[in-house]
N, C-alpha and C positions, 0 to 999 in steps of 0.2 A: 504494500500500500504506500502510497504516495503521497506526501502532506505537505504543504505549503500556507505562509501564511503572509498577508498583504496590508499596508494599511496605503491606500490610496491618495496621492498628492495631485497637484495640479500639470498638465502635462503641458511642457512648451511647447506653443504652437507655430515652431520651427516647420517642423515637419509636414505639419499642414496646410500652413500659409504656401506652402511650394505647388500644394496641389490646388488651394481653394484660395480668393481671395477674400469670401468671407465666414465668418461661420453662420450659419442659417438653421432654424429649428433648431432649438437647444444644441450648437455645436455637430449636428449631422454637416456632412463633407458632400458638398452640393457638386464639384467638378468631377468628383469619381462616378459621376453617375448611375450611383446605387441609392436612387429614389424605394423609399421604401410605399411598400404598398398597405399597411395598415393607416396611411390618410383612407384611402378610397374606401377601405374597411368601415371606415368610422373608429376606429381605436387611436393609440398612437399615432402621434403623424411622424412623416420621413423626410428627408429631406427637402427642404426651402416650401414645407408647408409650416405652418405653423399648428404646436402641437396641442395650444386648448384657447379656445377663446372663449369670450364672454355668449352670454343668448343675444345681447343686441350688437357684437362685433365690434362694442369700442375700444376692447383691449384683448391683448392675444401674445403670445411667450415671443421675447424681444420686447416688451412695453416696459419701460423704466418704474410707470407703478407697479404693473403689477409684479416682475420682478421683486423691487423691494420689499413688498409685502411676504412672496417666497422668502427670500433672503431673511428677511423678521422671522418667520416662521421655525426655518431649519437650521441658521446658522449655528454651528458650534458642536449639533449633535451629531454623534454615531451612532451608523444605520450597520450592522453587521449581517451579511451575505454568506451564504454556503452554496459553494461550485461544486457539485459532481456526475463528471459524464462517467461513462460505459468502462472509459479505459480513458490513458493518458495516449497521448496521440498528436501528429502535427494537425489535424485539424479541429480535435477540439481547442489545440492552444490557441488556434487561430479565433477562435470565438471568444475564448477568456479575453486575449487581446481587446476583440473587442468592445469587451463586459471594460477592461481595463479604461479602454478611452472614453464613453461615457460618463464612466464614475471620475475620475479624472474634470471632466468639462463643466461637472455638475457641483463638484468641489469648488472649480475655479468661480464660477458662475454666481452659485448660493451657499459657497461656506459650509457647505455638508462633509461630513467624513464618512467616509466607508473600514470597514474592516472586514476583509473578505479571504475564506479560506479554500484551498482547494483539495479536494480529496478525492482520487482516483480509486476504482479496486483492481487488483492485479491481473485480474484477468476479465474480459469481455462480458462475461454471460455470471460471475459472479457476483449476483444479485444480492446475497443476502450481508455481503460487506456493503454496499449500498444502503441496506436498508438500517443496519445499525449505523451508519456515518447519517443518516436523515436523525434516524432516533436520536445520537449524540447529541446533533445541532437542536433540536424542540427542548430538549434538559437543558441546554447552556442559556436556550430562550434567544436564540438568532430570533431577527426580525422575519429575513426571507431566505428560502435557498430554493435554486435553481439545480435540476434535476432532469438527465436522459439517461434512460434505464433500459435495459434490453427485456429487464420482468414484466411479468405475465400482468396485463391491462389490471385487472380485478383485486389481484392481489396486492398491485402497491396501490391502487385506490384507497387500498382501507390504510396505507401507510399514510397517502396525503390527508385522510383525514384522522387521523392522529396526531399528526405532526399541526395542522390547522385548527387542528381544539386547545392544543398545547400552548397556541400563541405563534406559530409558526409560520409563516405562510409558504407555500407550494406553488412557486412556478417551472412549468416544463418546458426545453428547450430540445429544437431539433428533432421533436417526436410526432409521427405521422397523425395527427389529430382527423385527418380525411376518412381513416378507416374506423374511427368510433364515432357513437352518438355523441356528438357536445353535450348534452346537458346532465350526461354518465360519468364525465370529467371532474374530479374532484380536488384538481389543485383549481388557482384562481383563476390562470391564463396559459394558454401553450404558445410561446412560440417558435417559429418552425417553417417550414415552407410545403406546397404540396406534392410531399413526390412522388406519387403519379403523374399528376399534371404538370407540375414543374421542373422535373428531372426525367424520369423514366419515358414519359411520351416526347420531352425535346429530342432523345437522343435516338428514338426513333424515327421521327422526323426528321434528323439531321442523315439519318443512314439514307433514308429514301432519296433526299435530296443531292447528295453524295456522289448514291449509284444509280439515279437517274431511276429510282423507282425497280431495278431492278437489281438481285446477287445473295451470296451465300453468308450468313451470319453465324458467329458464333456467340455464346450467351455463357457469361462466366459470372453467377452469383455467391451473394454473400451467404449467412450463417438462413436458417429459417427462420422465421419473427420477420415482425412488422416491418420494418425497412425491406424487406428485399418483398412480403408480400405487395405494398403499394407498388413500387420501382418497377418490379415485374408487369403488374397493371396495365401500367402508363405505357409501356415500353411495348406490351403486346395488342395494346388495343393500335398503338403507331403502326406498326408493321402489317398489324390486321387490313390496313387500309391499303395496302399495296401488293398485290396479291404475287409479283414479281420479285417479292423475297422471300428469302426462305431460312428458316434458324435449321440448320445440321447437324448443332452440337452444342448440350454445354454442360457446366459441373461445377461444385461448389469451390469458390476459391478462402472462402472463411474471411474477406474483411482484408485480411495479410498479404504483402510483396510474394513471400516465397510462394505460397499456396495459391496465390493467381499465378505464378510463370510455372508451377506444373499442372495446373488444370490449363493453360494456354496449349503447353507442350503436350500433352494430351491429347487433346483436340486438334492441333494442328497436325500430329500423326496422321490421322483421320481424311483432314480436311486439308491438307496444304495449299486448295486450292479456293480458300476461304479470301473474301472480299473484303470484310469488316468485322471486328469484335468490340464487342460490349461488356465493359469488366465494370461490374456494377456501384464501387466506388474507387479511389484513385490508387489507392494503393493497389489491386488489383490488376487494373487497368496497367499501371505500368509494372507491374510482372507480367504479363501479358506480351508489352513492350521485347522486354529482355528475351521472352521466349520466341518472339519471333528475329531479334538478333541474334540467339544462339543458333537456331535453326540455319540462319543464313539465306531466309527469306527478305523481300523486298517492304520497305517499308511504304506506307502512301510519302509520295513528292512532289503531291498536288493533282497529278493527273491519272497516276498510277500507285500500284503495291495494294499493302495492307492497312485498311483504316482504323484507327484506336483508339477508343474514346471512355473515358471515365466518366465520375461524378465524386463533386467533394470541394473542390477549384483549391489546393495547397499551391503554396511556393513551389513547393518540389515538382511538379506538374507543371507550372507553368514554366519552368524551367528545363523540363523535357521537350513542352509545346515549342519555346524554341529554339530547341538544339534540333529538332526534327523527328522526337520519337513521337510521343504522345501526341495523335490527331489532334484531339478535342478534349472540350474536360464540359460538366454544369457546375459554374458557381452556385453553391446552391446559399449563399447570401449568411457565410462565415462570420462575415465581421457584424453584418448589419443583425443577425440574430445577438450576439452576444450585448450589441449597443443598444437594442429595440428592447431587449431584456430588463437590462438596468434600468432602462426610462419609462418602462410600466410598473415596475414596481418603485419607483422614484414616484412617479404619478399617483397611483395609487396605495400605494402604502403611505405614504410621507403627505402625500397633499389630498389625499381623499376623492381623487376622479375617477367616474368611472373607465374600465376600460373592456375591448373588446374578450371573448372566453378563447379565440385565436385571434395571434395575428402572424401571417404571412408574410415574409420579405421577399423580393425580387427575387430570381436565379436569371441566370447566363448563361448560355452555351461560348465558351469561350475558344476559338482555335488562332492561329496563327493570324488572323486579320483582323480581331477586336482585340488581342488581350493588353494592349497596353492599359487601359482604364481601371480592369478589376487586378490587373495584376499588380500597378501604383496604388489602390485601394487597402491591399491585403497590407504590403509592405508600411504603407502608414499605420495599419493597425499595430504591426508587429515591431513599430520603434517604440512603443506604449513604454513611459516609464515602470517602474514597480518599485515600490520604496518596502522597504520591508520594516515588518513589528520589531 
């Protein structure tokens, strides 16, 4: 298990004056062009909206009153957060970062303090150190923790409310809220994006459009559980539409580098004369990568080879996008999950608004000819200072 512990300072906005020339919406980063989609939601706003106004519009976040009035309210206090995803990973860090520049902006802004901890468990699907790392934080009497769990829908329900009788509040983050009933949801807020709709069916869409509608696909998923049911969804209801593709192959790669480049290698025994794979997060996807450069197969080079496309949007990825491994990647809105986090429960825990039971952020299909925006996006996220207790 992994522990960390953070007390939150104001971050200089070195880093992001380079990207934005101003800050808009409570410090969201308006030139990265990760507009978030919980404005149109009615929750949260995102970027260069503004994130609560009055009922008759004559004041709204950026108003010098009402600011000060915030600032009266919060200043001085500590709001203390508990972080735990699934596993420690570069792309949950990429969301902490996130959660990092928020709290950070919000500090600078209204004088609030955070003290936020991180607690991983050692392994993926080891749920029940999870669920004593929730129980810990409701005994210490955390205000809020933020929570993606690979456990069974039902049974951490009855953890969220546990933890929410105890004075704790439960938000979930990164978790497929598309495939339950909302109103069966038992922390306060999920957010998350839709991957079906927003990961699994771009990247069938992108294959179509790729191979012109038609070719031979291979399909390399993650563990069973929710992520890989929705992703699946999305991915095959895309394909469905094109009756000119065809999936030939595929097999569990677990989430993990190595175990995608031998279910790649696998497969491509098989199929060597396969068109496109689909490794259903990025880690994956580029073992995936590796197994068709060990093979000594042809990679795509725009007009030809092998197409490779992820889901996750890491540094690491976009870093293979362009060295010319990795096709494609879906940002599936890393950063802006971790910020959009903070700022509901900043909202509503701290100032009493309400907010939306989900909110969704953008995703991207990222390749070779859009990534400069989300890939400067991540990299601002991940200069995030961290001052430690």
């Amino acid at each position: 298990m992994k522990k960390r512990h953070f007390k939150v300072v104001g971050l200089a906005l070195a880093v992001l004056m380079a990207l934005s020339a101003a800050l808009v919406g409570c410090g969201n980063v308006d030139s990265p062009a990760q507009t978030s989609a919980a404005a149109a939601d009615g929750g949260v706003a995102g970027a260069g909206t503004p994130a609560v106004s009055a009922a008759d519009g004559t004041w709204q976040w950026g108003d010098p009153e009402w600011e000060a009035a915030v600032r009266a309210k919060v200043e001085g206090k500590t709001f203390k957060i508990g972080f735990t995803p699934p596993a420690a990973s570069e792309f949950y860090d990429i969301i902490m970062h996130g959660a990092y520049t928020m709290m950070n902006e919000l500090h600078d802004r209204f004088g609030v303090n955070f003290e936020f901890e991180f607690v991983a468990p050692s392994e993926h699907d080891a749920v029940e150190s999870q669920v004593s790392t929730i129980e810990n934080w409701a005994t210490k009497e955390f205000d809020a923790v933020l929570v993606c769990t690979a456990g069974d829908f039902d049974s951490m329900n009855a953890v969220y409310e546990k933890a929410t009788a105890a004075g704790t509040a439960v938000y979930l983050f990164n978790m497929p809220a598309e495939l339950w009933d909302v109103d069966t949801i038992k922390a306060t807020s999920v957010i998350s994006y839709d991957n079906a709709r927003q990961s699994g069916y771009l990247v069938g869409q992108y294959a179509a459009e790729k191979l012109g509608g038609e070719g031979k696909i291979l399909f390399i998923s993650g563990n069973d559980g929710h992520w890989t049911t929705s992703r699946r969804e999305g991915f095959m209801e895309a394909v469905s539409e094109y009756p000119g593709l065809t999936i030939v192959g595929e097999q569990r790669g677990e989430y993990v580098r190595d175990s995608g480049m031998a279910a790649a290698e696998n497969l491509l025994q098989a199929n060597p004369d396969v068109d496109f794979i689909y490794g259903e997060n990025e880690e994956m996807a580029q073992g995936a990568v590796q197994a068709v450069q060990a093979m000594g197969l042809k990679m795509w080079d725009g007009s030809e080879g092998i197409i490779v496309v992820g889901a996750d949007g890491l540094k690491s990825g976009f870093e293979q996008i362009r060295s010319g491994g990795l096709t494609a990647t879906v940002d599936v809105g890393s950063v802006d999950q971790g910020r959009e986090a903070v700022k509901a429960i900043f909202m509503h825990e701290l100032l009493g608004y309400s907010i939306d039971k989900v909110i969704n952020v953008p995703t991207i299909l990222v390749d070779s000819e859009n990534i400069d925006i989300p890939e400067a996006y991540v990299d601002w996220a991940l200069a995030a200072e961290e001052s430690y207790n």
